[in-house]
N, C-alpha and C positions, 0 to 999 in steps of 0.2 A: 780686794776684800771689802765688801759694803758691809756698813751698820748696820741694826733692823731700821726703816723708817727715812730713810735717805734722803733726804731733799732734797731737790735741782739747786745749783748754783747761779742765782740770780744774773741777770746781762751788767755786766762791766762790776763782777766785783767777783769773778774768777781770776788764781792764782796765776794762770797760763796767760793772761790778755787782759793788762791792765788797762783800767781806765784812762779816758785822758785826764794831765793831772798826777798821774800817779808817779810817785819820784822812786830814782833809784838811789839805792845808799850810797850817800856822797853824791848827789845829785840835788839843786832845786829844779823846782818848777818854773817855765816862764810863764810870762804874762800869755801866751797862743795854747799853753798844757805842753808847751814841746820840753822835753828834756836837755841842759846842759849842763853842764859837769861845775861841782861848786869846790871840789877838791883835785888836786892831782897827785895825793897824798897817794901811795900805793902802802898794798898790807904787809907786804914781805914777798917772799919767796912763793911760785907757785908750787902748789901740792895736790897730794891725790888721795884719798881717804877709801877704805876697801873693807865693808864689812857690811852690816845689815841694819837699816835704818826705817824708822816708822815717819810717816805723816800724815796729814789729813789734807788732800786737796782741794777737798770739798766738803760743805758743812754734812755732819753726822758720815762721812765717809773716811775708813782709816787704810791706809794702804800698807805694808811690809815692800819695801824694795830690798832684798835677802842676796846677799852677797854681791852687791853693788861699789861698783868702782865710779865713786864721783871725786871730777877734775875740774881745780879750781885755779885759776889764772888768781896773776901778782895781785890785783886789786882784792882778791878775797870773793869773786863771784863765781858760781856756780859755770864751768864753761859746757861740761856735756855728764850726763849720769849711765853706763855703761852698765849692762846685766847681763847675768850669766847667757852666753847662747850669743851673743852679738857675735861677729864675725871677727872685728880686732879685740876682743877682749884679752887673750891671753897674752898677747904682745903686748899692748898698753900698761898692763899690772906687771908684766917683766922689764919693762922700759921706765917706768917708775921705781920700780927697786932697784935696779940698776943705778938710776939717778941718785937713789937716796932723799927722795923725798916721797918715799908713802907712806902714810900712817895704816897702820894696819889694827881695827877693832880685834881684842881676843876674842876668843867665844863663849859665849853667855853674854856679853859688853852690845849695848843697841846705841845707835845715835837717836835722837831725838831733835827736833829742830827747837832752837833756843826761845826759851818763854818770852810772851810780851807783856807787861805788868803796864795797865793803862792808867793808873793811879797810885800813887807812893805818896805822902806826907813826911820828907825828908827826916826836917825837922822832929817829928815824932818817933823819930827813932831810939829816944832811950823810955819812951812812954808805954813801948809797946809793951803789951800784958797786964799795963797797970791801971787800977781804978775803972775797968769795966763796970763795975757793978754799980757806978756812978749814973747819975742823971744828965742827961746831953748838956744842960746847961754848968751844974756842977761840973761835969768832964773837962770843959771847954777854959770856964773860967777858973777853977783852981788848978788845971794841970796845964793843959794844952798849953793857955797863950802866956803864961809863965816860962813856960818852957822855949815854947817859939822865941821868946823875948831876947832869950839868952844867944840868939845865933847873930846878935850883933858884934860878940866876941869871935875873931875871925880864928884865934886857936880854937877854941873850943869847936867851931862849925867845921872847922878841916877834920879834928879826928874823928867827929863822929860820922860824916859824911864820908869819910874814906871807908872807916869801918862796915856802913849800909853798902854802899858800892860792892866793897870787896865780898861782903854777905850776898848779897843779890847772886852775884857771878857764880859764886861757888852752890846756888841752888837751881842753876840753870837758865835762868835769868837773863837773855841778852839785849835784851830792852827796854828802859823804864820809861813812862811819863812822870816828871816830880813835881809837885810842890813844893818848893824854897817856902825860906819864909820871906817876912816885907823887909828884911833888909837889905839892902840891892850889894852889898860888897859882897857878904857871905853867897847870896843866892849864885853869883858870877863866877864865886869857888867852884860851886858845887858842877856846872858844867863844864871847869877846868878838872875836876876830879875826873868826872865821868872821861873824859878824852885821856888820861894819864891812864886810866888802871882800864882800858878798853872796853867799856861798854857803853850806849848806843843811850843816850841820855836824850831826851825833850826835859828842859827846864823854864819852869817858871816862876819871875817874884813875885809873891803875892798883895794881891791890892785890897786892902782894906778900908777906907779914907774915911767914913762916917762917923763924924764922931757923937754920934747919938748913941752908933751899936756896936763900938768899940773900944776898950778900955781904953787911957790917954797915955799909958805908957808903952802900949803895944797899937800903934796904929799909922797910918801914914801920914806925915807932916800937914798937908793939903791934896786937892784933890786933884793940884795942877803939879806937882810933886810927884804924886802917884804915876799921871801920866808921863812926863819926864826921865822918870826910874825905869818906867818900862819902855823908854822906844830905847833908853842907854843900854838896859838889858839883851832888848832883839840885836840891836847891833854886836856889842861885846860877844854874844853867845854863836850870833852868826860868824866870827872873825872864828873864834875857839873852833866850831865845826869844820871851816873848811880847812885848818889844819891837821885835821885825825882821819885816817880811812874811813873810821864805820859812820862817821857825822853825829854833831850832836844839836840841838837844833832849839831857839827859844818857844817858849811858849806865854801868849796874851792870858795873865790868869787874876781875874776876880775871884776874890774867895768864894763868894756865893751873892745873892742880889741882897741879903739882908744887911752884909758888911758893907754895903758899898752904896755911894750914891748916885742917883740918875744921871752927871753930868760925868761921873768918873769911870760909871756902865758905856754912856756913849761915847766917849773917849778912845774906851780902851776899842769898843768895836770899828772908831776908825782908824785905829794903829792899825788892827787884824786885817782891813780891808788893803789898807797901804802897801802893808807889809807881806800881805800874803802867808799872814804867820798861821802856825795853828793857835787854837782858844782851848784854856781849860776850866772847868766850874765845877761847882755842883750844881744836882738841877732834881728836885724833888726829891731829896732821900728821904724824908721824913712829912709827917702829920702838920708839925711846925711850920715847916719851911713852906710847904704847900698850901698851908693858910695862911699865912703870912704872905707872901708874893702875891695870892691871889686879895687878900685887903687893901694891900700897898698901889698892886697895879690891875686891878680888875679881870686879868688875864692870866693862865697857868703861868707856870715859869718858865714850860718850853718858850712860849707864845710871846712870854715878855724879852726873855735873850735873843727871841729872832727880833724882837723890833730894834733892840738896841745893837745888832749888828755880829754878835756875839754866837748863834747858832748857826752854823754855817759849815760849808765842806771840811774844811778843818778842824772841826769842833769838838772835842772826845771832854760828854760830860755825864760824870759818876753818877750814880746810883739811880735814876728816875725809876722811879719804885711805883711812884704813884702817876705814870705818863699815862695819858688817857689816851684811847683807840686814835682819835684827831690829832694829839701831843705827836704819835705814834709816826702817823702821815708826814708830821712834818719836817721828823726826822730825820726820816727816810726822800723826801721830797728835796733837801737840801744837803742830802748828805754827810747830816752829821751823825758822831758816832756815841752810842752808851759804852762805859766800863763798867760791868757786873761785876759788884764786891759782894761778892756774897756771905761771909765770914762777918764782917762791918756792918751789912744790911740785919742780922741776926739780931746785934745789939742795940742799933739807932735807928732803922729805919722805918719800924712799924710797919712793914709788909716786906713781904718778895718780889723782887724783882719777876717782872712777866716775859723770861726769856724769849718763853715759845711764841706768844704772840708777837713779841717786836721783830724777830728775827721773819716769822713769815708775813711781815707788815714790809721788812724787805729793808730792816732799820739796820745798819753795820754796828756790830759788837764786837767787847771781847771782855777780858778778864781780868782782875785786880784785884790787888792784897789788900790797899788802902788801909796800910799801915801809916796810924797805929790806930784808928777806930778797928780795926781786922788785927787779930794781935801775933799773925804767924806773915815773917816774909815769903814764905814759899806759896809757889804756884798750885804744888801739888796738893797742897793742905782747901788751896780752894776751887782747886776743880774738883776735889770729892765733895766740897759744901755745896757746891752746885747743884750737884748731882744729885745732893741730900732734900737741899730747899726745893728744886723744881717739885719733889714729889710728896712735900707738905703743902705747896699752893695747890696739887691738882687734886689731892685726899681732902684736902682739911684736919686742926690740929686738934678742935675739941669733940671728945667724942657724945658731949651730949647734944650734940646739933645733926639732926638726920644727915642721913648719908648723903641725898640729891640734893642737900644744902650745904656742907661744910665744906668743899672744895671745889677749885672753878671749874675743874675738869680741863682734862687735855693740854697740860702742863708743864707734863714732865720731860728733861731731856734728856740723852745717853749720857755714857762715857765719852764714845767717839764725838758727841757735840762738845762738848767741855773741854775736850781735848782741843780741838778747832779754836774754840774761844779762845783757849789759852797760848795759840800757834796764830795759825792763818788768819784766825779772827781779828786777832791784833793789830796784826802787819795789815790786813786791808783796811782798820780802820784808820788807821795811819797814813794809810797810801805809800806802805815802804815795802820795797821789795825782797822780802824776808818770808818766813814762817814755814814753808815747803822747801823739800829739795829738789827744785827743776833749774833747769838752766834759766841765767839771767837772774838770778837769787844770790843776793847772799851768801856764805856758809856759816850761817849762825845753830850750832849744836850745842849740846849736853853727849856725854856718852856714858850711860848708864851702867855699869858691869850689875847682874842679877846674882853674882855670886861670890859677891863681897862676906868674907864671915862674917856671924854675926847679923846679917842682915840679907839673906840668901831669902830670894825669892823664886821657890822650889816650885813646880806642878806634879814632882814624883811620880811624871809618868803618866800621868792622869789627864792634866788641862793643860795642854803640851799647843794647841792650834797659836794659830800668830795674835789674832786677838787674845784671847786669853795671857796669853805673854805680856800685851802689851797694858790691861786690866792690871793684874798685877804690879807692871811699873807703876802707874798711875793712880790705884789704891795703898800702895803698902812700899812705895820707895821710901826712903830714908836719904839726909843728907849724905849721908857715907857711901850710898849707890852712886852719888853722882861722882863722877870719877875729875870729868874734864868738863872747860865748859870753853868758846871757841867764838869767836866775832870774827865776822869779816875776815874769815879763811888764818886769823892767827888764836893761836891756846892765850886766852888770859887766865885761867885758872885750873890747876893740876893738884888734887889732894895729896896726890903721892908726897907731893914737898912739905907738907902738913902731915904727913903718918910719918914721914921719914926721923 
């Protein structure tokens, strides 16, 4: 079932034929891109899931696989996906019930392959919804790094991080990238969370070190500190992953190049290169930032984190709003990736994000709350913002500016692309073997029931096609649709135990 508008799936960043380089869950990469196993952690028990499930295998293409038996071996990987009409099919689904290990979707209930959230602000999680209406800098200095400040308290950072976690999971969620704060104990919980309550964590401490442009109670001791905190970090976080099947994995994170200084940018860019870690930043979200970087270093922001080693195959950095056609190139040229916040862009970033062109620039994306500048954790809340904003950058917002001047034109992007973003998009930008259900994957779900009372997401007959079914998920779900949500072939999250 194709989108309107379908794109070709770029060379080496289809779901079926990973790049080299590309890891599988619980896998690193070597130094050649060959794969070895960095866990021998298995997920449980193998199992077989039997009902109907949506993906996106390819950007702006959504598929229905309807009444599919897929079979996942002990590790939690995808072993083969079985459709009606295959020749052992009825024996396999009899052979699995027999065993007692099939789950069986009821009807109306869809799988969904489990969201990748490329951006989270851990720490901001009790900020979320408040003080929007603030000025970036106001935001930052009266709430934010007050708040950040506080996660030196390692009570305090456990329950609120368990609590994000456990919220995440239960919105469908089976992947974050986070931002810790700059305290390196708290930050090394937060990875130990993410492995306890099973989901799929990238964590990073954050580097702050400047003490020109960062308050002196919140900032990092020195610059040789900062690096120190994080090669202890990669390590500790690396030990934590390869005890948990789904992996959880560090991340080299500068807060942005205005917190940080030139010796503690090049630093961190040879830990990444050492380490082979990924890097996470921001990188142009705002007016600010993008003048600022360009006074400091004469050069964009992209331009200036590739020199300091920082933009690179690993690289997933938020919001580049204002990435220039060239920015764009280089993106794409070195393989790093943006995470479109689109919700968070709304309120700080002074433009929209230019999906459409980075994506056919051939630049790897995907999708993020960027909570708490974005003030909902859910995925869903911002794949429809997407879908909102693409089509105020290609219209234009004010209407007394002529028509063939107020928007860029050719802008806009679907559901089924948002959908991607929020799936496949992710997982390729990651290089993790997730987002689709084909063999060799994961079995990272949601499984959505459409006819939860209360929250029935009805076509009465009318808008019955599979697309449409799956619009309605995607517009008008509710937390309470989401029933289950599933890592690495085992349930971490079951509302029932929560209605019960």
């Amino acid at each position: 079932m194709g989108a309107e508008g379908t794109a070709n799936d770029e060379a080496g960043m289809g779901a079926e034929a990973p790049a080299r380089g590309v890891r599988g869950i619980g896998e690193a990469a070597s130094s050649d891109g060959a794969r070895e196993t960095a866990t021998g952690a298995a997920s449980g028990r193998a199992r077989a899931f039997l009902g109907s499930f949506f993906h996106a295998p390819a950007y702006g293409v959504v598929e229905l696989l309807e009444d599919a038996l897929i079979e996942v071996d002990v590790r939690g990987r995808i072993e083969r996906v079985v459709l009606p009409g295959e020749p052992d099919r009825a024996a396999a689904v009899a052979s699995h019930r027999e065993a007692g290990d099939l789950v069986e979707l009821p009807r109306g209930t869809y799988g969904l392959p489990g969201f990748v959230d490329l951006h989270v602000h851990a720490p901001q999680w009790p900020q979320a919804g408040v003080a929007l209406d603030e000025p970036l800098d106001v935001w930052l200095q009266k709430r934010t790094f007050p708040l950040e400040a506080r996660f030196s308290d390692l009570g305090f950072a456990r329950t609120v991080y368990r609590d994000l976690v456990r919220r995440l999971l239960s919105l469908g969620t089976t992947t974050t990238v986070y931002f810790a704060s700059n305290d390196l104990r708290s930050s090394i919980e937060l990875a130990r969370i993410c492995a306890e309550e099973g989901q799929r964590g990238l964590v990073g401490k954050v580097v702050m070190d400047d003490p020109t442009a960062n308050p002196e109670y919140y900032r990092d001791a020195s610059t040789e500190q900062a690096l120190r905190d994080t090669e202890t970090m990669l390590g500790e976080v690396e030990s934590i992953g390869r005890s948990c099947p789904q992996g959880v994995y560090p991340v080299v994170t500068p807060r942005f190049i205005p917190s940080c200084t030139d010796d503690a940018l090049r630093g961190l860019g040879a830990l990444a290169e050492r380490y082979d870690a990924y890097v996470q930043s921001h990188c142009d979200e705002g007016q600010w930032e993008h003048d600022f970087v360009l006074a400091r270093m004469g050069v964009t922001d992209a331009q200036a984190l590739y020199r300091f080693g920082l933009l690179r195959e690993r690289s997933i950095m938020a919001h580049c709003t204002f990435l220039s056609e060239q920015d764009g190139e280089l993106f794409a040229r070195v393989g790093a990736a943006v995470a479109h916040c689109p919700i968070s862009n709304s309120y700080f970033a002074n433009s929209v994000c230019p999906v459409r062109r980075l994506r056919e620039q051939g630049v790897r994306m995907g999708l993020a709350t960027d909570v708490s500048g974005g003030f909902s954790l859910s995925m869903y809340d911002n794949v429809r913002h997407a879908v909102m904003v693409s089509r105020m950058l290609e219209d234009g917002v004010d209407a007394r500016v002529g028509r063939k001047a107020r928007g860029t034109g050719d802008a806009r992007i679907t559901s089924a692309e948002a959908f991607w973003l929020a799936t496949a998009g992710g997982a390729q930008a990651l290089r993790l073997a997730t987002g689709t259900f084909v063999p060799g994957n994961a079995f990272d779900a949601q499984f959505v029931d459409t006819t939860v009372a209360g929250s029935e997401l009805r076509g009465f007959g009318v808008f019955e096609g599979a697309r449409d079914v799956l619009d309605r998920i995607l517009f008008l779900a509710t937390p309470q649709n989401v029933r289950q949500t599933w890592v690495q072939g085992r349930m971490v999250f079951d509302r029932a135990s929560l209605d019960a």
